[in-house]
N, C-alpha and C positions, 0 to 999 in steps of 0.2 A: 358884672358876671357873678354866679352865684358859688359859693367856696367848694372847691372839687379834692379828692384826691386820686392819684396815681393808682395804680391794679397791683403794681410793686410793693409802694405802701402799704396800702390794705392788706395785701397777703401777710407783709411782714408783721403790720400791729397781729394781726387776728392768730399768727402764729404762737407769737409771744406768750400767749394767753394762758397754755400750759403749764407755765412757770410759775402761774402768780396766786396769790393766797388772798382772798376777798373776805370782810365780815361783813354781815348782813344783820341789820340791827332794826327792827320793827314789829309790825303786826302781820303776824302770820293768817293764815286763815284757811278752809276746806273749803274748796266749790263743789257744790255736788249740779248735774244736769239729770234734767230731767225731760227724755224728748218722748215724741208722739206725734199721734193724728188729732186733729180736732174733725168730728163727725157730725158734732148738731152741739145743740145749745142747751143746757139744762132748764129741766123743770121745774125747778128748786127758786130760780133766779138768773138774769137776765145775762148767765156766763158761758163762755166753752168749755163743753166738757172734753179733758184732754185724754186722751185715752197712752196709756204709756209705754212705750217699746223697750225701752233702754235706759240705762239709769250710770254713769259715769260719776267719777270723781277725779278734783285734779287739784294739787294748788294753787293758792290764791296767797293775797296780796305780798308781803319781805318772803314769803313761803315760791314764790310765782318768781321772784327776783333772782332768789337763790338758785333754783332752778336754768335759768337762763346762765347766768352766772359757771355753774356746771355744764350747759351746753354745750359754750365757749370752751372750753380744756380748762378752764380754773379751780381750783380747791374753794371749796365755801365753807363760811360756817356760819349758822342761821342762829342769831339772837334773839327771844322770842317766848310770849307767853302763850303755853297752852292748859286747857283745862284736863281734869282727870277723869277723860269720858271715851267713850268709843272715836269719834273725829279727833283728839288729842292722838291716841292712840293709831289712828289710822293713818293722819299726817307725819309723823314719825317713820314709820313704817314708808312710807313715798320718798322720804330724804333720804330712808336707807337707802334704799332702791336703787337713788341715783348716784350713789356715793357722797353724800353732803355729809359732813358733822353733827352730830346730836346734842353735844355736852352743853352749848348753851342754851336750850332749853329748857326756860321754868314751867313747873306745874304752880297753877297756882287756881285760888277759890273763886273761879267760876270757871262757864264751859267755853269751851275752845268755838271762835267765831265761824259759822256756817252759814256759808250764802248757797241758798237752796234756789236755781233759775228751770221755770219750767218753758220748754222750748218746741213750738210746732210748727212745722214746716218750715225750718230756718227760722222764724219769728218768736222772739220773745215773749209769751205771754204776760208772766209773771214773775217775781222773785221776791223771796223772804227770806229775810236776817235772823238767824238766833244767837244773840250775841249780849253781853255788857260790854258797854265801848266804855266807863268813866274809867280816871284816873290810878295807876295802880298807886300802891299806898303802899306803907310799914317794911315790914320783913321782905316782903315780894321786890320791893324796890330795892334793898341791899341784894339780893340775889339775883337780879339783873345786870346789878353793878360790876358783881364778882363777873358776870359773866364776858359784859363788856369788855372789862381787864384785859380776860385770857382771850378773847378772841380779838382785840386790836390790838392786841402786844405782839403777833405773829404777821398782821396783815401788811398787804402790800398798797391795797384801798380797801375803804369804809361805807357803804352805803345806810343811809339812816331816811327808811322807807317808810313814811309815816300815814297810816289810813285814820288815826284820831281814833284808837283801841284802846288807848290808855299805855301802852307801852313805851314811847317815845316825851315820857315828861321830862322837864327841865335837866334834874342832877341826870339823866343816863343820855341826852343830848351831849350835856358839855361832858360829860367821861367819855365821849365817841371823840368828840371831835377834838378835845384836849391831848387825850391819847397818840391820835391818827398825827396829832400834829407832831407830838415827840420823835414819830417816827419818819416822818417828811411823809406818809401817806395822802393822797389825795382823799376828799371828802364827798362824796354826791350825795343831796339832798332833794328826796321826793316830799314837799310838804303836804298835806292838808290846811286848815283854819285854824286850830291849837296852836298855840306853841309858835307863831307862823318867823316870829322875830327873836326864836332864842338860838338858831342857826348860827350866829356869827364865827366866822373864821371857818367856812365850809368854803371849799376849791368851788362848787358845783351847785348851785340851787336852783330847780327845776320845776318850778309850779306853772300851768298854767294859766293864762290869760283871766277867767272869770276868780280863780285863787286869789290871784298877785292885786286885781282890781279889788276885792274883797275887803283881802288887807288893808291896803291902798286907803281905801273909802274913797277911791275914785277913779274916773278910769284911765286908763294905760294908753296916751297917744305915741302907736307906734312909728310916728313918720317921723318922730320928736327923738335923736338922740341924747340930748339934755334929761329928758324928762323920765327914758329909761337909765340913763348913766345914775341920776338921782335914785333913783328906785333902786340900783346895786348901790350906793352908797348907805342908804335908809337900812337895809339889811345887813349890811356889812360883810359881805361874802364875796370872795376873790372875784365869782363870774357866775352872771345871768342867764339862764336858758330859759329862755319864753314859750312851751309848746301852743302850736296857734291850730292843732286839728289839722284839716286839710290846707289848711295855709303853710304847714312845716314849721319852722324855727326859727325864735328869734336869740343870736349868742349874743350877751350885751359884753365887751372886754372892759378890766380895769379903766383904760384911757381914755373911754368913753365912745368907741369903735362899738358899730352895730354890725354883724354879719345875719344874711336871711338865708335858712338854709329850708330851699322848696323843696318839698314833700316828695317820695319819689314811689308810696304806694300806686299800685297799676287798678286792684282791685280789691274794695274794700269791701269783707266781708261781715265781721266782728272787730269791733273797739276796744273789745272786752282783755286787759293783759296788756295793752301797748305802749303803757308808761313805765309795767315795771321789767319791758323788755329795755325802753331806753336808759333806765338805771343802770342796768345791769351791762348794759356797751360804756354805756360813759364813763365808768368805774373801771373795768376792765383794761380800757384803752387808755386813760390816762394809767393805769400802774404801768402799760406796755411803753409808756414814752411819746403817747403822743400829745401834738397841741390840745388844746381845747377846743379849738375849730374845726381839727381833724376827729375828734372822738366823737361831737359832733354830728359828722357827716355821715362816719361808722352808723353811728346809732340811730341817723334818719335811717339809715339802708336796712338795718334789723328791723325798723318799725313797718318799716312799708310791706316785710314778710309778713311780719305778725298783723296787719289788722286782714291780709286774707286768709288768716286760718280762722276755728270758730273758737273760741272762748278762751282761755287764757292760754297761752302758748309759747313753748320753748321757738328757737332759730338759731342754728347752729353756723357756724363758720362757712360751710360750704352754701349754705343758703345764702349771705349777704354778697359773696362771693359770684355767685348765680345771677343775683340778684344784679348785683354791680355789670356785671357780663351782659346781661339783656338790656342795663336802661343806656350802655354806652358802645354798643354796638352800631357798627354802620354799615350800612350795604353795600356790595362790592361796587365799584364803579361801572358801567355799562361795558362792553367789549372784552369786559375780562372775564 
């Protein structure tokens, strides 16, 4: 049987949520869209030309986290380099918005990451990065540090969202989680391939399948509990979250307990945003009291919202709620 929870429950974590103060420590970033018709094929070379109707912005990546995080009724406060440019600028302005924290935000010497995706008829055409992803360095790193400080000296959970921007190097890893620990906060960790093993002593570590293989340098038999128990012990992180796509979840526990938690989207629209919707439940729900196999579950049921919307996207408490409502519903019995 696959790990359930109660409608009780659920209400009660999702409630909780209001209460609790989250930092959010990673690589932020602008999405901008870009949708349209495609009408014919340019003359130029052998592409579509997209003709363009409307042009949106939203956040993306620890920017996208935080965001959800706010959803939920929780206090955020977003740790984060931006550059001193109009999308710096602009992504500022959306946190206010939403009522997020600004203070830990560094400006620092380059532009703030833009992922520009042009979109036609539902279909993605294209997408372009303007970004410096390498390592931040010098002064910029003490001023991430400061910032860490104050924003995990208050929190209740830590999420350390890592897209491999350069923001998430070693010394502000272990001030996240060193911190979080003073405080008994729980840890979630979304990695990328940097840095993949300086996590240790993180409640939550959350890569991936082709990630964790990566690292690995081999691949992940998941029918094998030895062989993922080993793989949380190599990492050295309380617990294992394996996302497997449409396969759902694999939670690997301390004792070496695998639980599979199947996927429970209906219909998938966009992928785009649905990792760092589950950050931001997993975090959330652990500050609220729950298991890890319960927050888990939460945070399937957020994702399954989120991959039918289109691009990165919030899910709010009464959506999982919804959500839970429709996949455990039953039909009346005949005669009644």
């Amino acid at each position: 049987m696959p790990p359930s929870i109660s409608r009780e429950r659920l209400a009660l974590l999702l409630s909780a949520a209001s209460g609790l103060r989250v930092a959010v420590v990673g690589d932020a970033m602008l999405d901008v869209y870009l949708r349209g018709d495609v009408e014919r094929i340019s003359p130029e070379a052998p592409v579509p030309v997209v003709r363009v109707r409307e042009r949106a912005q939203a956040l993306g990546g620890a920017a996208n986290v935080a965001q959800n995080v706010a959803a939920l009724g929780a206090r955020c406060e977003l740790v984060a380099a931006i550059g001193d440019d109009a999308a710096g600028n602009r992504l500022c302005e959306m946190l206010a918005e939403m009522g997020a924290e600004r203070r830990g935000l560094v400006t620092v010497g380059r532009p703030t990451t833009v992922k520009t995706r042009v979109v036609a008829r539902a279909q993605q055409v294209v997408r372009f990065d303007e970004e410096d992803d390498g390592d931040i360095v010098g002064t910029e790193v003490d001023q991430l540090l400061s910032a860490v400080s104050r924003a995990v000296r208050d929190a209740n959970a830590v999420i350390l969202e890592d897209y491999n921007k350069g923001v998430l190097v070693p010394p502000v890893i272990r001030a996240a989680i060193d911190g979080a620990a003073k405080r008994g906060a729980p840890v979630v960790v979304d990695p990328k391939f940097k840095n993949f093993f300086h996590f240790r002593g993180a409640t939550m570590f959350k890569p991936n399948r082709r990630e964790l293989e990566a690292a690995l340098g081999a691949a992940v038999n998941l029918d094998s509990p030895r062989a993922l128990h080993d793989s949380l012990e190599r990492l050295g992180v309380a617990h294992l979250l394996l996302t497997l796509g449409e396969h759902g979840m694999a939670l690997v526990e301390p004792d070496g307990a695998t639980h599979r938690v199947p996927t429970t989207a209906r219909d998938v629209y966009d992928v785009v945003g649905a990792g760092d919707t589950v950050s931001a439940y997993l975090a959330v729900m652990l500050a609220a009291g729950a298991t890890p196999i319960e927050a888990a579950v939460v945070a399937n049921y957020a994702a399954g919202v989120e991959v039918g919307k289109s691009g990165a996207a919030t899910v709010t408490a009464a959506e999982v709620l919804d959500a839970y409502d429709g996949l455990n519903s039953r039909p009346p019995a005949k005669g009644r």
